[in-house]
C-alpha positions in Angstrom: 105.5 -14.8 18.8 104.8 -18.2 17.6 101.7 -18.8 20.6 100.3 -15.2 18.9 100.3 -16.9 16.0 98.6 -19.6 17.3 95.9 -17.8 19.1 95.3 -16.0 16.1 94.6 -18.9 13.8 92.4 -20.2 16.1 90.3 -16.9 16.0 90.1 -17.0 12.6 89.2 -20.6 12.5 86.7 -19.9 15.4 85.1 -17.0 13.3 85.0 -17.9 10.3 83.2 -21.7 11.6 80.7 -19.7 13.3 80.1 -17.6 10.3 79.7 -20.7 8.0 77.3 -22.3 11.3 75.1 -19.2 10.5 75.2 -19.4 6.9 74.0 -23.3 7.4 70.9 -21.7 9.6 70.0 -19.3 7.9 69.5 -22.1 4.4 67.5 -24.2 6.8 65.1 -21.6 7.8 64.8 -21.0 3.8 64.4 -24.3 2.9 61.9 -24.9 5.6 60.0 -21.4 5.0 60.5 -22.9 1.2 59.1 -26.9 2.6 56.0 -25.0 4.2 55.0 -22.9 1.1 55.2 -25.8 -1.4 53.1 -28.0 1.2 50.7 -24.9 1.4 50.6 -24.9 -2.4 50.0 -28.8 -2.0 47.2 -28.8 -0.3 45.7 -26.0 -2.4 46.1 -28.2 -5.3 44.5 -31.1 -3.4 41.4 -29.1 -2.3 41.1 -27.6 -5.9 41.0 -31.4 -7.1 38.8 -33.0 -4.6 36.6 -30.3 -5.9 36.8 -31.1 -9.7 36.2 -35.1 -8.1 33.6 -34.3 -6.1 29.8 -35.4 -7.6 27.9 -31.8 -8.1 25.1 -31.2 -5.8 21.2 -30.6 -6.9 19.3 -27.7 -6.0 16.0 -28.1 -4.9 13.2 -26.5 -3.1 11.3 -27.6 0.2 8.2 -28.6 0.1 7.2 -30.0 3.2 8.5 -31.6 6.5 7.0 -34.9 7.5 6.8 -35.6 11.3 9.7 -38.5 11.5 12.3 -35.8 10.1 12.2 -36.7 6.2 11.4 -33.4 4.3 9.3 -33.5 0.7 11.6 -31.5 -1.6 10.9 -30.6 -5.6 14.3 -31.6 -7.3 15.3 -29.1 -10.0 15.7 -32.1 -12.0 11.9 -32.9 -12.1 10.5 -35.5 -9.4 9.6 -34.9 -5.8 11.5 -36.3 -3.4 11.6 -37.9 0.2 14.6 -37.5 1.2 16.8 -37.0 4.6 18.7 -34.5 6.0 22.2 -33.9 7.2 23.0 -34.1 10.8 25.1 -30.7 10.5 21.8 -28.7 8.7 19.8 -26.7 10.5 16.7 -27.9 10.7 14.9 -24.8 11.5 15.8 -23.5 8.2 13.9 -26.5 6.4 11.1 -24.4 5.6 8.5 -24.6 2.5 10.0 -22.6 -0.1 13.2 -22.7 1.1 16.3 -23.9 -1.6 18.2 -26.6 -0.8 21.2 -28.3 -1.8 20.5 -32.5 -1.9 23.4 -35.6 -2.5 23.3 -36.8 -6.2 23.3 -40.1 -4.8 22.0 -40.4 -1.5 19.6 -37.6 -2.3 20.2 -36.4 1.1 20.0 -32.7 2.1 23.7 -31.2 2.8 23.1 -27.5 3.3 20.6 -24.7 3.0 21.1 -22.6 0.3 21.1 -18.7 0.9 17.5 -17.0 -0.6 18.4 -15.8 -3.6 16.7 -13.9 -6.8 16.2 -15.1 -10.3 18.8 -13.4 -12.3 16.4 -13.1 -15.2 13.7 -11.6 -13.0 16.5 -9.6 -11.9 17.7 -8.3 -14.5 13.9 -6.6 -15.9 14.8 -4.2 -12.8 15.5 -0.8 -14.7 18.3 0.3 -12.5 19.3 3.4 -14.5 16.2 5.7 -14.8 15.3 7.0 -18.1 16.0 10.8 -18.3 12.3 11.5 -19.7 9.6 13.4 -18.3 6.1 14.1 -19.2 7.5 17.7 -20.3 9.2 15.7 -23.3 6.5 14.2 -24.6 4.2 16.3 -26.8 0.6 16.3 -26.6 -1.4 13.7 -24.6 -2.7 16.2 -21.9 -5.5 13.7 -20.4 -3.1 11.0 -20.5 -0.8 12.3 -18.8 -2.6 13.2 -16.0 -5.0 10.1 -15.2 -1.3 8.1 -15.3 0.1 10.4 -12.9 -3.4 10.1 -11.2 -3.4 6.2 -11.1 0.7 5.4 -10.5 3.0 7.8 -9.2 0.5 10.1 -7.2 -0.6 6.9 -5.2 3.2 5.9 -4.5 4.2 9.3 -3.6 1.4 10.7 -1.9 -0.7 7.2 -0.6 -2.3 8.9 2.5 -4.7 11.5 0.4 -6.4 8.2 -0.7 -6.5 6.7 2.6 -8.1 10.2 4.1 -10.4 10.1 1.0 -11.2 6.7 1.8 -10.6 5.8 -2.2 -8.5 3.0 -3.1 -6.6 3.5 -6.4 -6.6 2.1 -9.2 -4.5 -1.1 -9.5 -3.5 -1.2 -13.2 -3.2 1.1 -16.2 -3.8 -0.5 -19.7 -2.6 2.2 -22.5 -3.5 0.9 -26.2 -3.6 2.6 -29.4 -1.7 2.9 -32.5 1.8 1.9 -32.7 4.0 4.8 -32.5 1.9 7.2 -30.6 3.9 7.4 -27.3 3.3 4.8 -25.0 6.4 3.6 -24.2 7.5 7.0 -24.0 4.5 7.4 -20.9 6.1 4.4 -19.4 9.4 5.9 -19.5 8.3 9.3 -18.4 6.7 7.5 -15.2 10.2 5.4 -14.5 12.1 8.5 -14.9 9.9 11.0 -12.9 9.1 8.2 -10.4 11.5 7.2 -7.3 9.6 4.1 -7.0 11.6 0.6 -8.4 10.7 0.2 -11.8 10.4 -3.5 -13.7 10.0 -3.8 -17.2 9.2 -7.0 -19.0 7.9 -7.1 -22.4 5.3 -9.9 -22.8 7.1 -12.4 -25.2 9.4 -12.9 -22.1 6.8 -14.6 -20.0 6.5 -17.5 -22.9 9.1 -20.4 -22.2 9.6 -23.7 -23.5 8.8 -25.4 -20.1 5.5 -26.5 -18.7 4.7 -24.1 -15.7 8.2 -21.8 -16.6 6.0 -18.8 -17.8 3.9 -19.0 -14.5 6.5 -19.3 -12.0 8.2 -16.1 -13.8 5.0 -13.9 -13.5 5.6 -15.2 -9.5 8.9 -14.1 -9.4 8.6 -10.6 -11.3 5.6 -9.8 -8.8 7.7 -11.3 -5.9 10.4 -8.7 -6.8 7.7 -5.9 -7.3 6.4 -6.6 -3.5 9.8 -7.1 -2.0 11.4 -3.5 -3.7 8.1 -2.1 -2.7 6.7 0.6 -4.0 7.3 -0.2 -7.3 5.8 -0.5 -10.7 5.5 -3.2 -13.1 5.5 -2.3 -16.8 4.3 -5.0 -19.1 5.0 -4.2 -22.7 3.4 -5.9 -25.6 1.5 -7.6 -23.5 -1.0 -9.1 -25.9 2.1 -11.7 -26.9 0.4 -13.8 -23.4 -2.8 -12.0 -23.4 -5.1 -12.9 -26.1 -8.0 -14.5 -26.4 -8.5 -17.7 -24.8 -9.7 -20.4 -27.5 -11.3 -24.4 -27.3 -8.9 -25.1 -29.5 -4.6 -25.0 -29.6 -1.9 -26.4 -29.9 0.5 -27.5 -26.6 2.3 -24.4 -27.0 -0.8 -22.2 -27.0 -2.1 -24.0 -24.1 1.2 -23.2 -21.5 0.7 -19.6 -23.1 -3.2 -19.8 -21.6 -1.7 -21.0 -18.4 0.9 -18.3 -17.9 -2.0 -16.0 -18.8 -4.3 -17.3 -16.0 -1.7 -17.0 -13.2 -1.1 -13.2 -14.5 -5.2 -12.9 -14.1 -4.7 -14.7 -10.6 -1.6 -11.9 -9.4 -3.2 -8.8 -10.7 -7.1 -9.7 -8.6 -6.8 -12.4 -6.6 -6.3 -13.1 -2.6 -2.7 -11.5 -2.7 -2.9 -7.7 -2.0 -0.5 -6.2 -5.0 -0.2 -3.0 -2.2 2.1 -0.3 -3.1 2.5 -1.9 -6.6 1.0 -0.9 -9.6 0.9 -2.3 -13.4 1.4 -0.7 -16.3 0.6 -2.6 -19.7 0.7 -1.4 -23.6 -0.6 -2.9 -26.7 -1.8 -2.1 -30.1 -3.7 -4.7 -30.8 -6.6 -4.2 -28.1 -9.0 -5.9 -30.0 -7.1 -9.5 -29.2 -6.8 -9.5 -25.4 -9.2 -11.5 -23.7 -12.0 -9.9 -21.6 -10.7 -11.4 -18.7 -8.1 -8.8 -18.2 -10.0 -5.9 -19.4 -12.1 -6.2 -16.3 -12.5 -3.4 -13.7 -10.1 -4.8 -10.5 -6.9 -5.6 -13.0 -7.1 -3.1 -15.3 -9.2 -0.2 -13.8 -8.1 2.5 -16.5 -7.7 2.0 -20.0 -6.0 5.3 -21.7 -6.5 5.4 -25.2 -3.3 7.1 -27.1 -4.6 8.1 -30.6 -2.2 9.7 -32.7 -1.6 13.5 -32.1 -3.4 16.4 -33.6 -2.2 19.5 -35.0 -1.3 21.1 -31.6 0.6 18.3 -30.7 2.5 17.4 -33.5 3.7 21.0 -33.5 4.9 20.2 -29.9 6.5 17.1 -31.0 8.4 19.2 -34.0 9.5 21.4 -31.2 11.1 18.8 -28.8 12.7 16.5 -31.8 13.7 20.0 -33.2 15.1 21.6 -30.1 18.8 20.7 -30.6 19.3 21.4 -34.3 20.3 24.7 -36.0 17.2 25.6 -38.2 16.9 28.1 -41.0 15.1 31.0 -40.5 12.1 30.0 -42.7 11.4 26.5 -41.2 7.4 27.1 -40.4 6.1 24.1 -37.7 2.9 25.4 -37.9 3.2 24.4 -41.4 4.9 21.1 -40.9 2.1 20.3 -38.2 -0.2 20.9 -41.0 0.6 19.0 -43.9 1.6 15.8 -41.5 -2.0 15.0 -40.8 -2.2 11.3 -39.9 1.3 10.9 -38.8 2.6 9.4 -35.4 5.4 10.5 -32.8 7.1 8.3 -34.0 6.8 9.6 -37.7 7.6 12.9 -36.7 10.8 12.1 -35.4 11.4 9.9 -38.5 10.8 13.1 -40.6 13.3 15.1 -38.3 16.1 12.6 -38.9 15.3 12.7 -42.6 15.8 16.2 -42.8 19.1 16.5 -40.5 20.4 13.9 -43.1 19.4 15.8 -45.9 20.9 19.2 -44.4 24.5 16.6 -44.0 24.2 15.4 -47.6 24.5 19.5 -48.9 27.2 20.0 -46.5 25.0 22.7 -45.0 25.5 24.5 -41.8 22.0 24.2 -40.4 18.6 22.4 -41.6 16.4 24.4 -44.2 12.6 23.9 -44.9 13.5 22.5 -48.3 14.9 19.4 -46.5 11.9 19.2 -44.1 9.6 19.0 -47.2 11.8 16.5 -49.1 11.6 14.3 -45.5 7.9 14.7 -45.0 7.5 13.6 -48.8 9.5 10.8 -48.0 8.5 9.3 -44.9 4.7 9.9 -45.2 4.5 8.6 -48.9 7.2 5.6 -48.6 5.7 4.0 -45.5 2.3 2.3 -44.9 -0.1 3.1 -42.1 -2.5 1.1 -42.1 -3.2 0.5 -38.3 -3.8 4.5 -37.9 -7.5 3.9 -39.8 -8.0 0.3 -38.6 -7.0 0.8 -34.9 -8.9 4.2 -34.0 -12.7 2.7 -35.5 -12.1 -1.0 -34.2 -11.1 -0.1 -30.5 -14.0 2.4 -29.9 -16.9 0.0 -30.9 -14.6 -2.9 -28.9 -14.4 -0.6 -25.6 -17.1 1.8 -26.1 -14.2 4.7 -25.6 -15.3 7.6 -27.4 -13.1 9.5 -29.2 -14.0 13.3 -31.0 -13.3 12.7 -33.9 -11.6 15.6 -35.6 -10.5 17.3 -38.6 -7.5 17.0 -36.6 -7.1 13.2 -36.4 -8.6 12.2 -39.7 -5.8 10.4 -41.7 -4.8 12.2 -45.0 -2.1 10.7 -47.6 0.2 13.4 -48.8 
């Protein structure tokens, strides 16, 4: 009994050692699974400070290579360098134009940077297309259809010209009064379009820098050529556009030079194929003659300010989604609104849907289009509808009949 005892101790003992060995390896695994995670977490920590050490590099831009394997770059900071390259860069890459990445100290190249686009430039890409279409805009027959002649039938349908032998027109100037609808062409064409669309308004081209506004008009036609077909709208562009004088100050003469390399892109020895330019100003009578010429801006549509059929056809489409009364006449809206823009009309049919909301009313009554037309045509000036239709014809020699229609009449 006693060597049962015995034997049965030294089971237990046995077990219960073996049990504790396990216990023992199983913590060491831990604490080495543990060891390896905090080293991991250690060198993390390293890498993330040798980084906040480390000197930040310079981007520049290859200019040429010379034949003892130096390489002419233009440092973002200014000056052009001579500098020397890295034994692990490729020095295939190392070609003019390309970006490159140089030593704040040694000024040595340590890698080629991937091409990549000018975020600004980028960002003048209209990526959600305007849900406009000529249909929506009322009036402006003829100007609809030589801009569907001149940019989107050229992008859609470019081998009728080729078979014609006619080469299209390059760029499409629209001018006249402010409010008359050409922005709303532009949009119409970047909505009915599938061709990229890029619009910059002209103010953007003027930067503080000496040669900024130039290498910008390169980049936004860069972008136009590389998303090709596309089209470049230019709004307002008589903010870079006008007339060239003798005299100026520093500021006026950087504005001249981004002007000259716009003249340069739009006719010069680069083909702008499968690109075309739309501009819009209402100040015609500023831009220099230099970019009215035939070869940059072969059409220039004149938008005057709509006559009686078309403001009836504006009424209509501002008008479209309200609840009207049964005795609002646009026929007789159209009539006594001589003089007034698109842009007026739709001024007077916001007027009169807050007038209808001031009664509480259920839908919009003629009373409250009378008290809007009374209020927007008699509270706001126009001068520019008189001044703007007599000093662009005798500037142009464009024609207009004029009307009963589109004379100007103060209510």
């Amino acid at each position: 009994m006693n060597g049962a005892k015995v034997m049965g101790s030294d089971y237990d003992f046995n077990a219960a050692l073996s049990e504790y060995v396990r216990m023992l390896e199983k913590r060491v695994r831990e604490l080495e699974a543990e060891r390896a995670e905090l080293r991991r977490e250690l060198r993390r920590y390293k890498m993330e400070l040798d980084k906040l050490l480390s000197p930040p590099l310079i981007e520049a831009i290859v200019l040429s290579v010379l034949p003892d394997g130096r390489v002419v770059v233009k440092s973002s900071t200014g000056p052009n360098l001579v500098v020397r390259v890295m034994s692990d860069v490729d020095i295939s890459k190392l070609l003019p134009g390309a970006h490159v990445a140089i030593n704040q100290r040694g000024s040595a190249i340590v890698e080629v940077l991937p091409e990549h686009e000018d975020p600004f430039v980028k960002a003048m890409e209209v990526v959600e297309r305007p849900k406009v279409s000529f249909e929506d805009i009322g009036g402006l027959k003829q100007q609809k259809q030589e801009l569907y002649e001149s940019v989107i039938l050229p992008l859609i349908e470019p081998e009728l010209f080729k078979e014609l032998g006619v080469e299209p027109p390059k760029g499409v100037l629209l001018y006249g009064p402010p409010g008359c609808g050409k922005t709303l062409l532009a949009k119409a064409v970047a909505g009915m379009s599938k061709a990229t669309f890029i619009r910059v308004v002209g103010s953007e081209f003027v930067q503080k820098y000496v040669g900024e506004g130039a290498r910008i008009v390169r980049e936004v036609f860069k972008l136009a050529k590389k998303r090709a077909p596309s089209i470049v709208f230019i709004d307002e562009i008589d903010a870079i556009a006008a007339k060239r004088l003798d005299v100026g100050t520093s500021g006026e003469r950087e504005v001249q030079r981004t002007l000259m390399q716009l003249l340069a892109i739009l006719d010069g020895f680069d083909s702008l194929e499968n690109v075309r330019v739309i501009a819009a100003t209402n100040r015609i009578d500023i831009l220099d003659p230099a970019i009215l010429r035939p070869g940059r801006f072969d059409r220039l549509l004149y938008v005057p300010p709509p006559n009686r059929e078309a403001r009836v056809e504006i009424f209509a489409i501002h008008t479209n989604r309200m609840k009207l009364s049964k005795d609002v006449d646009l026929e007789y809206l159209a009539s006594i609104t001589e003089g007034a823009t698109g842009a007026d009309i739709k001024a007077i049919v916001m007027e009169a849907g807050y007038s209808a909301l001031r009664r509480r009313a259920r839908e919009v009554s003629m009373n409250d289009f009378l008290y809007a037309v009374e209020k927007v045509m008699k509270k706001r000036k126009r001068p520019y509808i008189e001044s703007t239709e007599v000093g662009h014809e005798e500037e142009i020699g464009y024609k207009e009949s004029s009307s009963k229609e589109t004379s100007v009449m103060h209510i």
